[in-house]
N, C-alpha and C positions, 0 to 999 in steps of 0.2 A: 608708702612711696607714691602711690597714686595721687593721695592728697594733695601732696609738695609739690607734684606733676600740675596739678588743675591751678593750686594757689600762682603756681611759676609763667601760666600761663595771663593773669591778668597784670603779669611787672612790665614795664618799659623803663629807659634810660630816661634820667633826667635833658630837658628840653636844652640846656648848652652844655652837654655833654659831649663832647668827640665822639663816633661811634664811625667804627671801622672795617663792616663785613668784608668776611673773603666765604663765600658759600659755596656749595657743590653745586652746580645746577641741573644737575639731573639725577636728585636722589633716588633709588633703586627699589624703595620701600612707601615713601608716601607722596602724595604730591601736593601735602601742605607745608613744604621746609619751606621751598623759596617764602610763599603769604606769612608763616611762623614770623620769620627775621624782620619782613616789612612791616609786620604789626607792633615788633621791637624799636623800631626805629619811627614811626611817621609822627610820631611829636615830637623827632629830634630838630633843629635847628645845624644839625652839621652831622648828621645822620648819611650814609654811605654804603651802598651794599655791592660789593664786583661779583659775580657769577663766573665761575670756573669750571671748564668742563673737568674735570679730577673726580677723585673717588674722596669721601670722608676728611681724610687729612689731607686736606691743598695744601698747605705747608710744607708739606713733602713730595709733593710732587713740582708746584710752582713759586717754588721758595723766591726766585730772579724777580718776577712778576709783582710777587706781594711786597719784596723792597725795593724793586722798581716805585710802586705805590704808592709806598709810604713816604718817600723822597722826592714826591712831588710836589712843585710847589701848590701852597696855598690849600693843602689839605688839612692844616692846622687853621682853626678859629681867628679871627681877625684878634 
């Protein structure tokens, strides 16, 4: 598992890809989540990360918020 852990660690999304974080921003164990996701996203071209203060699952906790988000305009690729 570790391997798959290290290999996982050099993928990013393709450059016009949508890419949509909703992050924890204050994770309780390390404090390389937030840099993880930005190193996921900085060749995107419509790359996106919101920071939330919530526990692990934002989605359950700021569910309003994340389809607030998503519904707004021009968050979609031209």
């Amino acid at each position: 598992m570790y391997t798959d852990l290290i290999a996982a660690e050099q993928l990013t999304f393709p450059s016009h890809l949508p890419v949509l974080f909703f992050v924890q921003a204050n994770h309780p164990v390390t404090d390389q989540w937030i840099p993880e996701h930005e190193k996921q996203i900085e060749e995107s071209l419509y790359g996106e990360m919101v920071l939330l203060d919530a526990g692990h699952y934002v989605y359950r906790s700021h569910a309003k918020e994340i389809a607030g988000k998503i519904q707004e305009p021009g968050i979609s690729p031209p």
